[in-house]
VEXLODREN-112316 format. One record per residue (C-alpha): residue number from 1; residue in three letters; x, y, z. Coordinates in steps of 0.2 Angstrom, whole numbers, plus 5000, padded with zeros to 4 digits. Each point is the difference from the previous one (the first is absolute). Layout:
% VEXLODREN-112316
[rec NUM; ALA; [X; Y; Z]];
...
% end
This chain:
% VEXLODREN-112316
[rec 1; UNK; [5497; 5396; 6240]];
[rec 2; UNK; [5008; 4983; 5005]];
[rec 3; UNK; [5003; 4996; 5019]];
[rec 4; UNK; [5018; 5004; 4996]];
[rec 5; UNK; [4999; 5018; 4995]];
[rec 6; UNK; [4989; 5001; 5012]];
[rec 7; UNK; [5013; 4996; 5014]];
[rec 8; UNK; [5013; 5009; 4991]];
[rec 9; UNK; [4989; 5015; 5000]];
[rec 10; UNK; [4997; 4998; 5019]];
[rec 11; UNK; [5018; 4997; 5002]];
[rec 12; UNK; [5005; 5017; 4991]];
[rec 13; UNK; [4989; 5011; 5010]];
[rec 14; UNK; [5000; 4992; 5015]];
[rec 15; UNK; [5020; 4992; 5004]];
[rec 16; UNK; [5020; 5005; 4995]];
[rec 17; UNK; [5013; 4987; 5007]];
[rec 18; UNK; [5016; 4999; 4998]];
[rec 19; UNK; [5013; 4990; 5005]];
[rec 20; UNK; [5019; 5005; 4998]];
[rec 21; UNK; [5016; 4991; 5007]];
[rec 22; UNK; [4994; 5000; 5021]];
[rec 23; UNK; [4987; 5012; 4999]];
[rec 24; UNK; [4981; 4998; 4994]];
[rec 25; UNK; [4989; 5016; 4995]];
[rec 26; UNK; [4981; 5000; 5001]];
[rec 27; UNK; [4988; 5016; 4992]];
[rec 28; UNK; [4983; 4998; 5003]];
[rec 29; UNK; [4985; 5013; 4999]];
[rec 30; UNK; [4986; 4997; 5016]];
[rec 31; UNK; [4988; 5013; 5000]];
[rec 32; UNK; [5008; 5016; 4998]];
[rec 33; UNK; [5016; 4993; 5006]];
[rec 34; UNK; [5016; 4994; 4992]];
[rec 35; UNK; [5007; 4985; 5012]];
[rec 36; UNK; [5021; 5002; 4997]];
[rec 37; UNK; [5007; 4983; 5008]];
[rec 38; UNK; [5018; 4996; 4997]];
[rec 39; UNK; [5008; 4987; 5010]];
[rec 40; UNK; [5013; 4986; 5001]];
[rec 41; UNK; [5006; 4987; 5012]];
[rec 42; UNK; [5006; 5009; 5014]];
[rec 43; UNK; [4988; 5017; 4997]];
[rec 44; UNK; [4983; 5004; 4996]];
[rec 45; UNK; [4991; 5018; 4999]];
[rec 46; UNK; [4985; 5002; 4993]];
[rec 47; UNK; [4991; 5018; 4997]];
[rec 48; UNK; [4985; 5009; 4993]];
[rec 49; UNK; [4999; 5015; 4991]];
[rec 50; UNK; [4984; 5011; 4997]];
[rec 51; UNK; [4995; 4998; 4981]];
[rec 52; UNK; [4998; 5020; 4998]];
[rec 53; UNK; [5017; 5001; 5007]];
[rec 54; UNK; [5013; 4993; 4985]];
[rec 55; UNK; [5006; 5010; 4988]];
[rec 56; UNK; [4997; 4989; 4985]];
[rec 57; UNK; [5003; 5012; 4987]];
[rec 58; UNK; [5017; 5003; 5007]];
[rec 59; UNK; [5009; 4981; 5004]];
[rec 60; UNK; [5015; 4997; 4991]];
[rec 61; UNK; [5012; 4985; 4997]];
[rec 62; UNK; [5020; 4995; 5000]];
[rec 63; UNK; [5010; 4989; 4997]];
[rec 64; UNK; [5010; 4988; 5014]];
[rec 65; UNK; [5013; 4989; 4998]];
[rec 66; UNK; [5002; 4985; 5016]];
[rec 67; UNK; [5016; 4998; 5008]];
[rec 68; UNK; [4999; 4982; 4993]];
[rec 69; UNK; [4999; 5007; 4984]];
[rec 70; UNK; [5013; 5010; 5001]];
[rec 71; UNK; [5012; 4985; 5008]];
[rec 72; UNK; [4993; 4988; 4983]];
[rec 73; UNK; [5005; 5017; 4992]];
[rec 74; UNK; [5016; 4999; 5004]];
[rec 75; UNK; [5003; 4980; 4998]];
[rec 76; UNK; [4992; 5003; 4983]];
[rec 77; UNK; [5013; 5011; 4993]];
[rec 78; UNK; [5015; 4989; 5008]];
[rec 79; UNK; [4989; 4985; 4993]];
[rec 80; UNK; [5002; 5008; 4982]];
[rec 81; UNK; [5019; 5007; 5002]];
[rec 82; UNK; [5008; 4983; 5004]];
[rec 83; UNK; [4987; 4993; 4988]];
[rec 84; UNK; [5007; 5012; 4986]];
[rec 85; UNK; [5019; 4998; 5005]];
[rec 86; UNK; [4997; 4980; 4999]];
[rec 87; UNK; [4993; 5000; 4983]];
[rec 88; UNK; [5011; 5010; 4993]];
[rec 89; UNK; [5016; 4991; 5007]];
[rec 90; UNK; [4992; 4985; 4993]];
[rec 91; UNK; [4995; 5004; 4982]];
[rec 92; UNK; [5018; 5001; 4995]];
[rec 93; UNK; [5006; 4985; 5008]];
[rec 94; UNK; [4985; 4991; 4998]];
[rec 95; UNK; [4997; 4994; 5019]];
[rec 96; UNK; [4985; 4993; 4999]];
[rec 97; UNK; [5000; 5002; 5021]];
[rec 98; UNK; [5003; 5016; 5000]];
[rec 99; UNK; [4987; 5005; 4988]];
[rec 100; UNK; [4986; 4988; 5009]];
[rec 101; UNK; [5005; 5010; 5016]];
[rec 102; UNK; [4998; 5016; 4990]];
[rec 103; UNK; [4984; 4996; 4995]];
[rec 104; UNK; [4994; 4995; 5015]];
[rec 105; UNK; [5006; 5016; 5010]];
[rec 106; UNK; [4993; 5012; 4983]];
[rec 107; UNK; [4981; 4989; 5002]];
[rec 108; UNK; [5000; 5002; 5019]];
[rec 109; UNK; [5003; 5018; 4997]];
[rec 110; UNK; [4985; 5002; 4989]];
[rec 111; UNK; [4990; 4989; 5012]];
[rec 112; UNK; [5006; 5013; 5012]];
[rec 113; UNK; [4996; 5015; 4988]];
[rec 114; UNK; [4982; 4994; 4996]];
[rec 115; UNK; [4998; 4998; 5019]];
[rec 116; UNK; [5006; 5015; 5007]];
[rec 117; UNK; [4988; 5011; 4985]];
[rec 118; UNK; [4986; 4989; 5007]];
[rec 119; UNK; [5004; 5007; 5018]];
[rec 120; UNK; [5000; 5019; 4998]];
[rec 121; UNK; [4984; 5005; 5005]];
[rec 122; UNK; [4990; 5015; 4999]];
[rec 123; UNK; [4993; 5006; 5014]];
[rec 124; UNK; [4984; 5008; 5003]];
[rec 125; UNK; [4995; 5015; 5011]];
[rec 126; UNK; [4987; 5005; 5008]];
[rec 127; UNK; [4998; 5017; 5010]];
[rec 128; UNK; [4984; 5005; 5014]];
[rec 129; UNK; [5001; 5017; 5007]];
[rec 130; UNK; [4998; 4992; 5016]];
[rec 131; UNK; [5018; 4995; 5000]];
[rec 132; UNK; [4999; 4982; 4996]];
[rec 133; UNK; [5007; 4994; 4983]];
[rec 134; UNK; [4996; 4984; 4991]];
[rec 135; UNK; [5014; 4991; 4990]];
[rec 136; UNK; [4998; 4984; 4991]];
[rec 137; UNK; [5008; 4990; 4984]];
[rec 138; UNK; [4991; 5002; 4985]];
[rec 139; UNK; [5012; 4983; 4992]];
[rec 140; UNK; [4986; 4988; 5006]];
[rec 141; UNK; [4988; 5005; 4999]];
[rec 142; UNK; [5004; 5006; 4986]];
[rec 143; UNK; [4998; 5019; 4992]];
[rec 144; UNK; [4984; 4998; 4993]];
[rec 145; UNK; [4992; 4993; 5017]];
[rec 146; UNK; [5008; 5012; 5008]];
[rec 147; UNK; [4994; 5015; 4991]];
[rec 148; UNK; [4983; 4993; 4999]];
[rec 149; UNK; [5001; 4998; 5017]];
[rec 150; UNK; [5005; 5016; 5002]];
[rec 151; UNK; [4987; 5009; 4988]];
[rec 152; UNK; [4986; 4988; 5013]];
[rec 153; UNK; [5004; 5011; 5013]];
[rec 154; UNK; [4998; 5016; 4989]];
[rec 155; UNK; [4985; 4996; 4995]];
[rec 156; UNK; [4993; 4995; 5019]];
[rec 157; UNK; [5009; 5017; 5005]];
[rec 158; UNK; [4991; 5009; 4989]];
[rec 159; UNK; [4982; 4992; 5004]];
[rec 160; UNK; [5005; 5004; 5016]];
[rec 161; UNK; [5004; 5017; 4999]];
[rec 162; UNK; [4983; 5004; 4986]];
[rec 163; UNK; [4989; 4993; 5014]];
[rec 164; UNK; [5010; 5011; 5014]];
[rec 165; UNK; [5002; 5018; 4993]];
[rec 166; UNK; [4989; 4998; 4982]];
[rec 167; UNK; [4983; 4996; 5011]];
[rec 168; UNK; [4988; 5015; 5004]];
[rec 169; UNK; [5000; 5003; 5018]];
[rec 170; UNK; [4986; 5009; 5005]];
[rec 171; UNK; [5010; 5005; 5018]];
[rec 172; UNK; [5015; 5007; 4990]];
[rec 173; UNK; [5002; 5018; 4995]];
[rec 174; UNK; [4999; 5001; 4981]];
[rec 175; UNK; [5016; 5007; 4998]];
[rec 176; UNK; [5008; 4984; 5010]];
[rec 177; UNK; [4992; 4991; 4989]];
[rec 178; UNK; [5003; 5008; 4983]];
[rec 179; UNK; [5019; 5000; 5008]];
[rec 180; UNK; [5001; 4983; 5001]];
[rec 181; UNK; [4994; 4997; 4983]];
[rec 182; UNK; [5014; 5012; 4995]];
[rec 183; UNK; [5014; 4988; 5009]];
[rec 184; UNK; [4989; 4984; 4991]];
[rec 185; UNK; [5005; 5008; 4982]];
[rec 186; UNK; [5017; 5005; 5005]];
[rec 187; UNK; [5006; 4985; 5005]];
[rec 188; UNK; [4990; 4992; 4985]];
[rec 189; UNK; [4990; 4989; 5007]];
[rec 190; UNK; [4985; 5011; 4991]];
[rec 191; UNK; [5003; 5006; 4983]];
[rec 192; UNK; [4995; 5016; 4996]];
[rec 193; UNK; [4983; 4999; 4992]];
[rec 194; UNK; [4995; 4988; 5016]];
[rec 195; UNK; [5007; 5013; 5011]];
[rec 196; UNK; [4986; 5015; 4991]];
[rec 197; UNK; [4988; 4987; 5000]];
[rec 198; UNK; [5002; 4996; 5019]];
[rec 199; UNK; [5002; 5021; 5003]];
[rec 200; UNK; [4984; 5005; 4993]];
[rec 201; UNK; [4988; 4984; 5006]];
[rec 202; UNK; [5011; 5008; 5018]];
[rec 203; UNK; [4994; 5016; 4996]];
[rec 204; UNK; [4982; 4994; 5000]];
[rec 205; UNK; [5001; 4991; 5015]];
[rec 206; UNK; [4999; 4981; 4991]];
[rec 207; UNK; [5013; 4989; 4997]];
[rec 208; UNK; [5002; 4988; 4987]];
[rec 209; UNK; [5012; 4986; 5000]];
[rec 210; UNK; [5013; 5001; 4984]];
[rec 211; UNK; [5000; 4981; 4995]];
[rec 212; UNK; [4994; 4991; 5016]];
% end
């Protein structure tokens, strides 16, 4: 693997950063903790939220438009309507002036179109059920880092959550135990056949890791 997978790699796992009009996000997974910092010129806050915590399974995204965007919006479709009426007083009489101007209000209305597209972004949520909720843009980064970003922090969650309540714990009732295996498999972070597997070594008092 060349050094610069290897940083992109460390990058994926370890940092999220984005920066959007005045404010800068920053993700990154310490430990067991996700470090949430969003700040800007005139405000910074900066939190950190227990791994086991998020509810990864259930984040969810929309869609928002800026204020800016909506005001270029706006200038657009005024760019285009004068544009349009220019052209087509034009044509007939064939004002070259008038058609130039047309052109140049209907292009700076697409220049506004393809600009204003560019600038709806979809936004990413995060829920803990401590109260705390994590939001960021997944634009840039873009979708793919962010859902690999995302699918990181499953994967730690779940190593996390194997080596809490799918270890054999000699000072823990059985049933406790064999309960916590049973929350393990319903929230899928043991299949089925690793949950019997994990039961019946439980039942005879010695526990074998599933795949670590």
């Amino acid at each position: 693997m060349s050094l610069e997978n290897i940083n992109k790699l460390i990058f994926l796992f370890m940092v999220l950063e984005q920066k959007h009009l005045l404010d800068s996000y920053y993700l990154s997974l310490q430990g067991t903790d996700l470090k949430y910092r969003k700040s800007n010129f005139y405000t910074y806050s900066e939190r950190s939220i227990p791994l086991d915590t998020l509810n990864l399974r259930g984040y969810f995204i929309n869609r928002q438009i800026d204020i800016s965007t909506l005001v270029i919006g706006g200038c657009t479709f005024l760019a285009g309507f004068l544009g349009v009426i220019l052209i087509t007083q034009g044509l007939p009489k064939h004002e070259s002036f008038d058609i130039t101007l047309g052109s140049l209000f209907l292009f700076a209305a697409l220049v506004g179109v393809a600009y204003g597209l560019n600038q709806i972004r979809v936004r990413v949520h995060i829920h803990s059920n401590i109260g705390a909720t994590v939001s960021f843009f997944h634009n840039k980064p873009t979708k793919q880092l962010v859902d690999e970003f995302i699918q990181n922090l499953k994967d730690e969650q779940k190593k996390l959550f194997l080596n809490r309540f799918g270890t054999y714990d000699n000072l823990l009732p059985l049933p406790d135990q064999i309960n916590n295996l049973t929350w393990l498999r319903n929230n899928n972070f043991l299949s089925h056949e690793e949950y019997e597997e994990k039961r019946k070594s439980f039942m005879r008092g010695n526990d074998k890791k599933i795949g670590y």
